[in-house]
N, C-alpha and C positions, 0 to 999 in steps of 0.2 A: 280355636278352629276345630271341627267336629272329625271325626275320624273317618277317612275316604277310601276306595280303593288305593288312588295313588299313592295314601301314606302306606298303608299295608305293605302295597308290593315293592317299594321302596325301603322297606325292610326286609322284608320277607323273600322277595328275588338273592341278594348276596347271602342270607342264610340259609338258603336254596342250593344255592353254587360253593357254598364252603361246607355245607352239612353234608351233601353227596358225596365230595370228597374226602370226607373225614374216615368214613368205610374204604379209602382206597390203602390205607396206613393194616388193614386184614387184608383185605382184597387182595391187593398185591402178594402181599404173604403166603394167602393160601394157594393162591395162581401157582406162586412159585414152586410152594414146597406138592404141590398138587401133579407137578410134572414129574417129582423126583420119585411118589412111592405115597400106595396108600395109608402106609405109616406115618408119614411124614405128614401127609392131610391129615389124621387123624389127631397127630400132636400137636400141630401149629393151631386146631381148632380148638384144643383143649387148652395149649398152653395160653391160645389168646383172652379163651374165656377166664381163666384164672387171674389175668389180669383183669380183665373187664369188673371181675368180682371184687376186686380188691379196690380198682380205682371207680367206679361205681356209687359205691356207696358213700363218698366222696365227693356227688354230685352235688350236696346241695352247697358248696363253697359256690359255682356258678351260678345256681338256681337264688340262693339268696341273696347274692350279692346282687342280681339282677332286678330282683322284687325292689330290696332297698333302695340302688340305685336310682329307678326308675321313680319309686316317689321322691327320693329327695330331689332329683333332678325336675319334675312336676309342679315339686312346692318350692322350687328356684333356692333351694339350701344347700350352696357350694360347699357349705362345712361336712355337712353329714355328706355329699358326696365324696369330698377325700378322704374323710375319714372311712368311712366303708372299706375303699381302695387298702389301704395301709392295714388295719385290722385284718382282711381278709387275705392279703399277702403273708403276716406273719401266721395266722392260722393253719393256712396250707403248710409254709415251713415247718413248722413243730409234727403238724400231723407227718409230713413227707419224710423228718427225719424217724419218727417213731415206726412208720412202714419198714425201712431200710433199717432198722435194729432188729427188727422181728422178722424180717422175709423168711429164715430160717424155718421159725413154728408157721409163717402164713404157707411155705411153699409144703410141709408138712401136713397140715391141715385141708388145704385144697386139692392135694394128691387122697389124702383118704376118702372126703367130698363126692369127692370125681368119681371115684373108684377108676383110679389111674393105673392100668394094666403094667404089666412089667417090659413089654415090647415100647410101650411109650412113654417107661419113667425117665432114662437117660434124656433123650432129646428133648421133654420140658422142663428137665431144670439145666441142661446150658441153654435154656432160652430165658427162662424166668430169670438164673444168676444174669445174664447180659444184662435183659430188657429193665431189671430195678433199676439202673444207674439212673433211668430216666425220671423217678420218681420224684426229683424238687421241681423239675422241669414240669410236667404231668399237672399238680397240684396248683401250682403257680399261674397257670392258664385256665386253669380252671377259672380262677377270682379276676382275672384280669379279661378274660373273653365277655364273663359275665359283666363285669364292669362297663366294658364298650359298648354291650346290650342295652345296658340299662339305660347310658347316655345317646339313647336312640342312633346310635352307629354302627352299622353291618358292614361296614367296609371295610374296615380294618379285618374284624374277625374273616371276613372271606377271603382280602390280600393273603394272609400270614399262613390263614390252614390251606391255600392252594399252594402258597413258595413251601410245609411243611412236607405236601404229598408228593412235589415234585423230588424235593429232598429226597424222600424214604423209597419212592421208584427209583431214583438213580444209582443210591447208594447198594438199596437191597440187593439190586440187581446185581450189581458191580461184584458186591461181598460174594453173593452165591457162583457167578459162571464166572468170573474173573479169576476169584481168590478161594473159591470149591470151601467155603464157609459155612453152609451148609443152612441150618436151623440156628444156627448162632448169627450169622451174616445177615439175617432179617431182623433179628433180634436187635443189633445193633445200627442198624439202617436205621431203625424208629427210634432209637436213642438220641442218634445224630439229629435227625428231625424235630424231635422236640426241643433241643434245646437249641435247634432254630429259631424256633417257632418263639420261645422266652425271648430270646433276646430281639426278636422282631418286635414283641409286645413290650418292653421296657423302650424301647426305641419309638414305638408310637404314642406313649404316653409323654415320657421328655419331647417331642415336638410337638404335640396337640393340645395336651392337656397339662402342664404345670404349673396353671394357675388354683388348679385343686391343690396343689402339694407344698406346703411348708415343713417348717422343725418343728413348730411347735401342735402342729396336727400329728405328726410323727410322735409326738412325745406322748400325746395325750390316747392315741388308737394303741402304744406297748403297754399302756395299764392292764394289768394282769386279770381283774375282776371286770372290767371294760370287755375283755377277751373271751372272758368266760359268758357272758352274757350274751355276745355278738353266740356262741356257738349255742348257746340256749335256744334263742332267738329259729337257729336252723336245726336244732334236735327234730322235730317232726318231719322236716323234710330229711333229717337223716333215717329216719327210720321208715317213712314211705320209701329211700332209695336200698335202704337193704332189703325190703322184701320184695322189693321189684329185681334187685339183684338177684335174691334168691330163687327166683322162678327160671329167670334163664338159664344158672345153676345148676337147678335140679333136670331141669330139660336136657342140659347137657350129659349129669351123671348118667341118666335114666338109658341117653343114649349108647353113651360108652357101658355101659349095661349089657346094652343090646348087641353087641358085637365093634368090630373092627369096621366093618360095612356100613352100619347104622348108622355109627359115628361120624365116618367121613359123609356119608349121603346127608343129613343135617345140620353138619359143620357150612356144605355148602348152603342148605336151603336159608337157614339163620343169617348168612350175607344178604340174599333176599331181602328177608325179615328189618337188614339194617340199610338197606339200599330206601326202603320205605319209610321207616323211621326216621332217619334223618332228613328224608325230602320233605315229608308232612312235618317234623319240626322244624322247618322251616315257618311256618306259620306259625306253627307254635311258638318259636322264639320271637316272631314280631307280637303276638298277643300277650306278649311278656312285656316284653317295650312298653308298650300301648295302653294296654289293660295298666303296668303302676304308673305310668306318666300320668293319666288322665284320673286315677285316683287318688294321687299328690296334688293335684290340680283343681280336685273335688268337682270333676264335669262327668257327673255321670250320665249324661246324654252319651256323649262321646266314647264314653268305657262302655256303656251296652253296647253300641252298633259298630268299634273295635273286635268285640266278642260273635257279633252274628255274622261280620266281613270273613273273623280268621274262619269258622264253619264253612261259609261257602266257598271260601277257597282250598280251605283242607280237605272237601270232598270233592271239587273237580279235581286236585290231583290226585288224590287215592284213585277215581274211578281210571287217571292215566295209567298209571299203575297197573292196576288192575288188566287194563288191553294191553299195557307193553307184556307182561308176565303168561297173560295167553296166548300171545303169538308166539314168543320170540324163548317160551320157556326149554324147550329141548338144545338151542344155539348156546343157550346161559349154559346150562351143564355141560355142556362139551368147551367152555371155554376154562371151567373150571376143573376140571378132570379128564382124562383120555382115559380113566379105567373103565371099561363099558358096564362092568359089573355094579358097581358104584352109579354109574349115570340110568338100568336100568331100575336099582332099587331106588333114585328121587325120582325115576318118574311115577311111581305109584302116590306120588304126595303133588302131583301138581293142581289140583281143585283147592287143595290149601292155601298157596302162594298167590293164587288167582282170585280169590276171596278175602284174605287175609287182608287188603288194603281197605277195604271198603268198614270190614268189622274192627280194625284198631284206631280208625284217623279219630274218630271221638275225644275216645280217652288222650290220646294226646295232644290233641286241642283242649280239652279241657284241661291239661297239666299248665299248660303257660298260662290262661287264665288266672287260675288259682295260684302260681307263684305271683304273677302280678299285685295280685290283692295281696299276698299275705300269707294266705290264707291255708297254711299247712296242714291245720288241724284237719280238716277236710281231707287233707289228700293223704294224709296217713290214715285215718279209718277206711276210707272207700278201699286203698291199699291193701290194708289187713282183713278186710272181709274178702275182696278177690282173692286172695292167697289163699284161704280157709276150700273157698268155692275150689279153686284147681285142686288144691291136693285132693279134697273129698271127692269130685267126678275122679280123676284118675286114677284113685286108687278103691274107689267102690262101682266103676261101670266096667264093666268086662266086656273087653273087643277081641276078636280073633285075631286083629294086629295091634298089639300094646303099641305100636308108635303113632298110627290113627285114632288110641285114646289120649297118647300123647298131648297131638294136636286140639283134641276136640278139646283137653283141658284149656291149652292155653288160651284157643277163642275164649271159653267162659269167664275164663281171668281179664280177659281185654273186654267182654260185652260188660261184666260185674262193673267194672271202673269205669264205665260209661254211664251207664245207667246211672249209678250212685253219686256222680258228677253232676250229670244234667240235675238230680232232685236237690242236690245243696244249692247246685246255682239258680234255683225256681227261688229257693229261699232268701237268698241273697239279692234278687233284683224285683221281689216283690216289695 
């Protein structure tokens, strides 16, 4: 069957409504600690990015399991589809405990990173010590969301991370004005919620799916060198996801840089930034689907016009984007902060927010494509050459406001990995 609208959005719609959501586990967060004191904006945006940094790079556990999935699932190989499953679960654990031995030197490290001021080293590490607990949890959803992707299933992944966000509103909420918990009571609100969220995903495998699952596929995905090869396999997309880590990173040091003000005013815009990202991957996760089902399946008809559906769907909603951020951008800031001071230094960045959909939805349409296929290699150069492009404008074009060179950098990192996208995929589908 050739690839339609209606399979799209039938993906693409619940990856939609769980991906939005998936920003409500900050959002919330920053909402909260946004009421309590510019400090506390300022940390909960730091302290979340330091997670981000940490479980980030950690994406391709998702990313490749979903690639895999999807062809095994394509070329009807129930084998290689369990076994995926079971490899990729033990992966995550090993990585998850290795995290959690080291949080020490990582919280360390990403405090120097940062240039993490002294007003706001207390309050990010009782958030960072909380919010580890979460980290088998974290990991483990990782491989297993990815896994329902690739078995072309959005429904699950969208049930589980809407019963996670209601979880981490309820509780966050509860911990801060209930129990005056503070930065810590959010911290553990998203604790609780993920490990929701695992035990919703082991529940929906044992009823759906345990005809993927035996002993003797268990026995054969714990071989050691089997393990290491499965992590081969996603080195490229480990390293296309650190240096995509790495720009939001430095975006943030550069901020906290800049002051106390700067920080919180970017802390909010960056929800923006993930309010977008996650609706456009929306499509992008159904081109993931899509893109390896119909390459296991070797229909390349269907895998081209897979790839020109998720484009035209990923640009009407960017362009949505884009008018709801014009309108309705002054309302956003003032639900995120009551500090007027704060609210009048983001509105000097609102042409960024209002453009910024239009200029990023490419690149990541083109990222689910290219997990789809495979096709890592690809999106680790285009990666490493966009990162080269930002540092170099940023730090050799001179603006009277360095957070407007800020910006300008991070467009060119987002137009670089478009551009360089679209010419590998000329090559590929010629």
């Amino acid at each position: 069957m050739s690839a339609s609208h209606k399979e799209i959005l039938k993906l693409a719609i619940p990856n939609i409504v769980s991906n939005i959501s998936i920003p409500l586990l900050s959002t919330v967060d920053t909402i909260l600690m946004g009421q309590l004191s510019a400090l506390h904006l300022g940390a909960i945006g730091l302290g979340g990015m330091i997670f981000n940094f940490v479980y980030w790079n950690f994406g391709f556990l998702r990313m490749g399991t979903t690639g895999l999935t999807a062809q095994a699932y394509g070329a009807q190989d129930d084998y290689k589809v369990g076994v995926t499953l079971v490899r990729g679960m033990l992966l995550a654990l090993l990585l998850a405990i290795t995290i959690f031995l080291t949080q020490g030197w990582l919280l360390q490290a990403a405090s120097w990173f940062f240039s993490v001021q002294d007003t706001h080293a207390p309050l990010i590490v009782e958030y960072f010590t909380m919010r580890m607990w979460a980290a088998p949890a974290t990991m483990l959803m990782y491989v297993m969301m990815g896994w329902f992707f690739g078995l072309q299933n959005a429904i699950y992944p969208m049930m589980i991370t809407i019963i996670i966000n209601i979880v981490n509103i309820i509780v966050s909420y509860l911990l801060v004005h209930q129990y005056g918990m503070d930065i810590k009571g959010v911290a553990l609100g998203t604790v609780i919620a993920q490990y929701t969220g695992v035990l919703l995903c082991f529940a929906a495998v044992a009823y759906n799916y345990r005809q993927y699952l035996h002993l003797e596929l268990i026995k054969a995905a714990s071989k050691f060198s089997e393990l290491v090869d499965f992590f081969k396999v996603n080195s490229n997309l480990f390293i296309r996801t650190v240096c995509l880590t790495f720009v939001f990173a430095y975006f943030y040091r550069e901020s906290s840089i800049a002051g106390a003000l700067a920080l919180a005013a970017n802390a909010i815009l960056l929800q923006f930034v993930n309010w977008m990202s996650y609706g456009i991957d929306g499509f992008a996760y159904a081109a993931e689907s899509m893109v390896g089902k119909y390459k296991g399946a070797n229909d390349n008809l269907s895998l081209s016009r897979s790839v020109k559906l998720s484009f035209l769907w990923g640009l009407i909603l960017a362009i949505a984007y884009s008018l709801f951020y014009f309108m309705y951008y002054d309302v956003l800031l003032h639900l995120f902060s009551s500090d007027q001071d704060v609210i009048d230094f983001a509105l000097r960045y609102k042409i960024w927010m209002v453009v910024f959909p239009i200029i990023a939805f490419a690149c990541y349409i083109w990222d689910g494509v290219f997990i789809g296929l495979l096709a890592s290699r690809q999106m680790r150069d285009s990666m490493i050459v966009a990162v080269i492009v930002f540092l170099g404008l940023y730090h050799f074009i001179e603006m009277e406001d360095p957070l407007q060179g800020l910006w300008l950098a991070m467009f060119s990192f987002l137009i670089v990995r478009g551009v360089l996208l679209t010419i590998y995929w000329r090559k590929v589908d010629t």
